[in-house]
C-alpha positions, 0 to 999 in steps of 0.5 A: 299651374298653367297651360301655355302658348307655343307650337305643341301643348305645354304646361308648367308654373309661373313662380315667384319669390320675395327677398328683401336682400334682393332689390330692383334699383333701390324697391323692394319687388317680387321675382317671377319666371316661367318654369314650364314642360313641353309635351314633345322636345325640340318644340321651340318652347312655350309661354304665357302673359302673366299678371300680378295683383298685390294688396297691401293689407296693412294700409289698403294699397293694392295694383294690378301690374302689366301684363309681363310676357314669360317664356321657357324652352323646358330647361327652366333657365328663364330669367326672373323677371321683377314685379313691383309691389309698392314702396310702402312697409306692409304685409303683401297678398300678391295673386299670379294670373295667366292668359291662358288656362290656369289655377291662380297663384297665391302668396304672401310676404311681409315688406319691413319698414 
């Protein structure tokens, strides 16, 4: 859960999915997007910077990835945006931080060799 940048307040959620079948010119990657609630319509919308940080816990690998820019008007129709976690098979802990006020995400997945 986030709070978000824009014209009038606005929170939401940056989510995120992993799915093998769906790769990122050849690498396996995580999908995030913004998913957010604007508190007055018409409001232009609202956004966060988000950062990812993996960890490969089977070999010990981890990154913390760019700052990626997310933004959505409130009718969840944002891209998803892709986010590598290595190339390396492994068991993946991945945690979604905010540039704004926010709980962290979490979450987990399994990249098959």
């Amino acid at each position: 859960m986030t709070l978000g940048g824009g014209l009038v307040p606005c929170f939401g959620q940056v989510r995120g999915f992993y799915d093998p079948a769906r790769d990122f010119y050849g690498d396996q990657v995580m999908w995030i997007r913004a998913e957010f609630t604007t508190l007055a319509s018409g409001s232009g919308g609202c956004a966060v910077n988000a950062t990812v940080s993996w960890w490969n816990l089977d070999t010990g690998a981890s990154a913390v990835n760019p700052v990626v820019p997310l933004g959505d008007d409130g009718s969840h129709t944002a891209l998803w945006v892709p986010v590598w976690t290595g190339k390396v098979p492994g068991r993946i802990e991945v945690t979604i931080d905010t540039d704004q006020p926010h709980i962290a995400g979490h979450g987990s997945f399994v990249i098959s060799g």
